[in-house]
C-alpha positions as semicolon CSV with decimal commas, in nm:
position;residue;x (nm);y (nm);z (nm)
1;X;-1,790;-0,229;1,303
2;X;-1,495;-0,112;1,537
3;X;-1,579;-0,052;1,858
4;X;-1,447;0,164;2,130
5;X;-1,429;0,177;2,513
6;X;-1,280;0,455;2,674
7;X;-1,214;0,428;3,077
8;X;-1,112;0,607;3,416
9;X;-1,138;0,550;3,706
10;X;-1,559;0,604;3,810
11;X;-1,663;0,653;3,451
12;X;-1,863;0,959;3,569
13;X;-1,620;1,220;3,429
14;X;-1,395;1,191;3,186
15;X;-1,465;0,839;3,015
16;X;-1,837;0,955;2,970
17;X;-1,724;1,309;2,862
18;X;-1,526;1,098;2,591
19;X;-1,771;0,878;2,477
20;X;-1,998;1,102;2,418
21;X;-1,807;1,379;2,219
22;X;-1,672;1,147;2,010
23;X;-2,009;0,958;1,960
24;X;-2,103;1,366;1,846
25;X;-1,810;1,393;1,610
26;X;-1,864;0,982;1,495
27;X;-2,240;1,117;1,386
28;X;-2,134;1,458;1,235
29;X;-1,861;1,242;1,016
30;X;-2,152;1,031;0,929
31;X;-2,019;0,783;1,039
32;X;-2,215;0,624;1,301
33;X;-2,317;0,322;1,143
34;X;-1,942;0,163;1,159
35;X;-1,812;0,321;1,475
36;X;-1,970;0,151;1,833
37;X;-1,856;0,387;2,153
38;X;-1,923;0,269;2,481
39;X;-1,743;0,391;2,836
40;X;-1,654;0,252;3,151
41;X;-1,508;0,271;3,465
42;X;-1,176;0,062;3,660
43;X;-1,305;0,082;4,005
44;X;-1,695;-0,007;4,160
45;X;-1,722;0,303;4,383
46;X;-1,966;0,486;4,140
47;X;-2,144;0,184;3,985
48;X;-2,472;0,290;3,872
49;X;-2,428;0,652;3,905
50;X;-2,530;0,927;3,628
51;X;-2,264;1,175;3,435
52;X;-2,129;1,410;3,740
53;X;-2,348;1,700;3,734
54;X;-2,034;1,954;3,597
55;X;-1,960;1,716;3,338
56;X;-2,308;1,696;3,222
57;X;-2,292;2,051;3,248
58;X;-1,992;2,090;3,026
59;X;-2,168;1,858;2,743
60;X;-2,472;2,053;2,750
61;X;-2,292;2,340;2,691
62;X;-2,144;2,228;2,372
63;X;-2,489;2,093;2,278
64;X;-2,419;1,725;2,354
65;X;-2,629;1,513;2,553
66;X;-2,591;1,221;2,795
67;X;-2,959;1,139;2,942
68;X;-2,925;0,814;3,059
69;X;-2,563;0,680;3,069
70;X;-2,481;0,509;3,451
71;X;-2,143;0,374;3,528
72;X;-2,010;0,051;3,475
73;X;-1,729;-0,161;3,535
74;X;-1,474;-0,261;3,289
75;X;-1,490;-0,673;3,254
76;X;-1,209;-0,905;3,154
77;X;-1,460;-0,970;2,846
78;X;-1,465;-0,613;2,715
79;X;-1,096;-0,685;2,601
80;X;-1,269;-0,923;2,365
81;X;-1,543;-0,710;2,290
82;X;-1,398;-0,381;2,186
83;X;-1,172;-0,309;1,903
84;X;-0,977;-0,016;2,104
85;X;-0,965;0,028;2,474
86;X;-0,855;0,396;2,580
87;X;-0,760;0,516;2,905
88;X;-0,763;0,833;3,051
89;X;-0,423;0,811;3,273
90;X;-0,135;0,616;3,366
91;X;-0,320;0,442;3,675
92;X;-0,651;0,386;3,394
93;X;-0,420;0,183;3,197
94;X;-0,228;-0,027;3,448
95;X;-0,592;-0,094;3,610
96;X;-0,724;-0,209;3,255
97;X;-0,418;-0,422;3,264
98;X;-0,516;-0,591;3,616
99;X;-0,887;-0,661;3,471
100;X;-0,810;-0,737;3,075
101;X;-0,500;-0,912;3,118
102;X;-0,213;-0,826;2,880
103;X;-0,252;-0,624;2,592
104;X;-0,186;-0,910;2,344
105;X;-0,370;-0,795;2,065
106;X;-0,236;-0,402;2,080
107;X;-0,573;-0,244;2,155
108;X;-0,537;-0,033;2,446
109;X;-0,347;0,331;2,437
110;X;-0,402;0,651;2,617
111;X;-0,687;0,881;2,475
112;X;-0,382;1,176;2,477
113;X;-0,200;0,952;2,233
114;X;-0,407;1,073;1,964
115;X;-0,258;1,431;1,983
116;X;0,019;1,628;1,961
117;X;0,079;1,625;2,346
118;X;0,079;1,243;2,479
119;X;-0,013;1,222;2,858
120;X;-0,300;1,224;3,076
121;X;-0,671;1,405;3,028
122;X;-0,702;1,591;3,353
123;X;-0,884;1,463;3,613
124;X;-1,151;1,735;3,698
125;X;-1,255;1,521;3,982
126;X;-0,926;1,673;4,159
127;X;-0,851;1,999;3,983
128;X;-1,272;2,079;3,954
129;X;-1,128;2,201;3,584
130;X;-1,378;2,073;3,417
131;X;-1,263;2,293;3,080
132;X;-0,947;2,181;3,093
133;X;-1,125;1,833;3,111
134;X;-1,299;1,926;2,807
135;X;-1,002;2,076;2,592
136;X;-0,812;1,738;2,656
137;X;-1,131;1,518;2,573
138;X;-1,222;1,792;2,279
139;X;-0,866;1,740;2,098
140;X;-0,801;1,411;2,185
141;X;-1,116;1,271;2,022
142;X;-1,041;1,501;1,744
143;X;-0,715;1,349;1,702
144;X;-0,875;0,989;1,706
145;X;-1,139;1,047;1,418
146;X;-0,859;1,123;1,264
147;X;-0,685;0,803;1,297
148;X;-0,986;0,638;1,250
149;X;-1,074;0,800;0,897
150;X;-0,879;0,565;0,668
151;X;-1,013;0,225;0,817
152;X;-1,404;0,415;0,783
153;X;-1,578;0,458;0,472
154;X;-1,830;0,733;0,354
């Protein structure tokens, strides 16, 4: 089973946006039975809070639902527990740093990494771009079932 945890900073935007597209394209592949995808957030400010209403929006609109998911915090035990740990931004990954320790075992990256264009997803909780959000998320999960293929198997 590999398992996946994708963060930012409140885990109501983008980290839930993530985890949920690519739990869409992890089913489509059929490949949902080896592939565990979780989310979470750096800081405690939205603990306990549901998907951002424009971010649930966006989902819906591309037919993927998120009923249920609250935000939680990344723990110095989810190094331990997840297989990959991806970040949504610079400031995502030097905060997973300050709660997981070093990166001894090589499982963190940037969820951009996966694509053709390495950087950060954008933050629609500042630019209110929540399709630009989505493009970002959109390719780089694509880019990560794509890594992911040749360690999965049909």
């Amino acid at each position: 089973m590999i398992k996946i945890l994708f963060v930012c900073h409140g885990n109501i935007c983008r980290s839930p946006m993530a985890e949920f597209v690519m739990k869409d394209k992890i089913a489509k592949a059929g490949f949902s039975d080896q592939v565990e995808i979780a989310s979470a957030a750096t800081s405690t400010e939205e603990i306990g809070n549901p998907v951002y209403p424009p971010a649930r929006k966006k989902l819906e609109e591309h037919g993927i639902p998120c009923e249920g998911k609250k935000a939680v915090q990344l723990t110095g035990g989810d190094y331990w527990t997840y297989n990959m740990i991806i970040g949504m931004d610079e400031e995502n990954m030097r905060n997973i740093e300050k709660i997981c320790g070093k990166d001894i075992s090589h499982k963190c990256s940037m969820l951009m990494d996966y694509t053709d264009r390495p950087g950060s997803v954008a933050d629609p909780w500042y630019t209110r771009d929540f399709d630009a959000t989505w493009r970002d998320v959109e390719e780089g999960c694509s880019g990560l079932l794509e890594n992911l293929r040749k360690n999965l198997k049909k």
